[in-house]
C-alpha positions in Angstrom: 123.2 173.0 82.0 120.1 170.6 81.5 116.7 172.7 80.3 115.1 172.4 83.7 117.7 174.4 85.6 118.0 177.1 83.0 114.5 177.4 83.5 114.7 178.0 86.8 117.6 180.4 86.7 115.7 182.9 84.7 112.4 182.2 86.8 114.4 183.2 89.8 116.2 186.1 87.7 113.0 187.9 86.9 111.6 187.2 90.2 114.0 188.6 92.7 113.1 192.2 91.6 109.6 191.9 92.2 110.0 189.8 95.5 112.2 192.9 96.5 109.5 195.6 96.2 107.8 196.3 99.2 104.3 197.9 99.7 103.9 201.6 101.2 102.0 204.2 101.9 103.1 207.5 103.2 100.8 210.5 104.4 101.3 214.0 104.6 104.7 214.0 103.1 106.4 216.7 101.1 106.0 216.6 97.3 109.2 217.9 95.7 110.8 217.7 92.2 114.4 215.8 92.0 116.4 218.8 90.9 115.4 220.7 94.3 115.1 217.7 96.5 119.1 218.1 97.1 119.2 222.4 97.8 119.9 222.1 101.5 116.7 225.2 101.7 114.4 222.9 100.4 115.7 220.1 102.6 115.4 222.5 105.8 111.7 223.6 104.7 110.0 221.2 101.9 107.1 223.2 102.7 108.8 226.5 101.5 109.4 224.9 98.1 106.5 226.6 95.5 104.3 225.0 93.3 105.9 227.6 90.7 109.2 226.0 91.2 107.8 222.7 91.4 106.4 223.0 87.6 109.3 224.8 86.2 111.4 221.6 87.3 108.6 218.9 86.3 111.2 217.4 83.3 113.3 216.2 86.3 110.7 214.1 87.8 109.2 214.2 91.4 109.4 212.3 94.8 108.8 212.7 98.2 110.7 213.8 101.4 110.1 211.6 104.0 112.2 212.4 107.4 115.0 213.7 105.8 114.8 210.9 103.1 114.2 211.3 99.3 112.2 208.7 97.6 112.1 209.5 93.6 108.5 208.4 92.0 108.9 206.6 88.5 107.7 208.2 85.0 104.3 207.4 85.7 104.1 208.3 89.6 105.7 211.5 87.8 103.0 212.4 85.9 100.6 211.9 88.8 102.3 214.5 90.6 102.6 216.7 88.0 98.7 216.4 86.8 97.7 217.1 90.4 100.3 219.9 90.6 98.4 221.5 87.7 94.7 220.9 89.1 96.1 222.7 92.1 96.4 226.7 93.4 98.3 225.8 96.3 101.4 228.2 96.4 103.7 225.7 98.4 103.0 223.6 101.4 103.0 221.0 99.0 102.0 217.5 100.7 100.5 214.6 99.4 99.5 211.1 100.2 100.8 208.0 97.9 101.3 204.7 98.0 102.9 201.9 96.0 105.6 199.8 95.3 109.0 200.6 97.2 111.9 199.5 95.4 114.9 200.9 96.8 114.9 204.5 96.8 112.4 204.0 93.7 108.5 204.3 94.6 106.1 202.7 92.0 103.0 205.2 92.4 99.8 203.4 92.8 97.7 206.3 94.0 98.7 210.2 95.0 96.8 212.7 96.0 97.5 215.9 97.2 96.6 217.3 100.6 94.5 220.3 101.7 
């Protein structure tokens, strides 16, 4: 393969996973930590699910629940949560805004802040 095309190849190779992350933004959605975001309870009523819970669980992570649909945040998007979480006395009813990079069921947290 001449040097040119090998140079596009891997171009294209580290570019397809950026060209498939898509920008968004979601309001008012239900913060909730991956190893609860299955429980069919917190499912039926995110807003049940306690802050309490939510930082006994932080080592798993934390996403969103967005109509039904769990998107996981990555490490850092994690700590975000986790910070405001902490800066919190909400006892549940735990809903933030965030944005960022959507990357299959992945979202890359650009900003998160949670809602009165």
């Amino acid at each position: 393969m001449k040097p040119v095309v090998k140079m596009f190849a891997l171009l294209a190779a580290v570019a397809l996973p950026v060209l498939a992350a898509e920008a968004k933004s979601f309001q008012n959605v239900s913060l909730v930590d991956v190893d609860c975001s299955a429980k069919a309870k917190v499912q039926a009523n995110p807003d049940g699910h306690t802050r309490d819970c939510a930082m006994m669980c932080a080592k798993s992570g934390y996403g969103v629940l967005v109509e039904g649909k769990y998107y996981k945040f990555d490490a850092a998007g994690s700590e975000k949560a986790l910070a405001a979480l902490k800066a919190s006395s909400k006892k549940d009813h735990l809903r933030v805004n965030v944005s960022g990079q959507l990357d299959g069921d992945t979202l890359t947290v650009e900003s998160l802040a949670l809602v009165d």
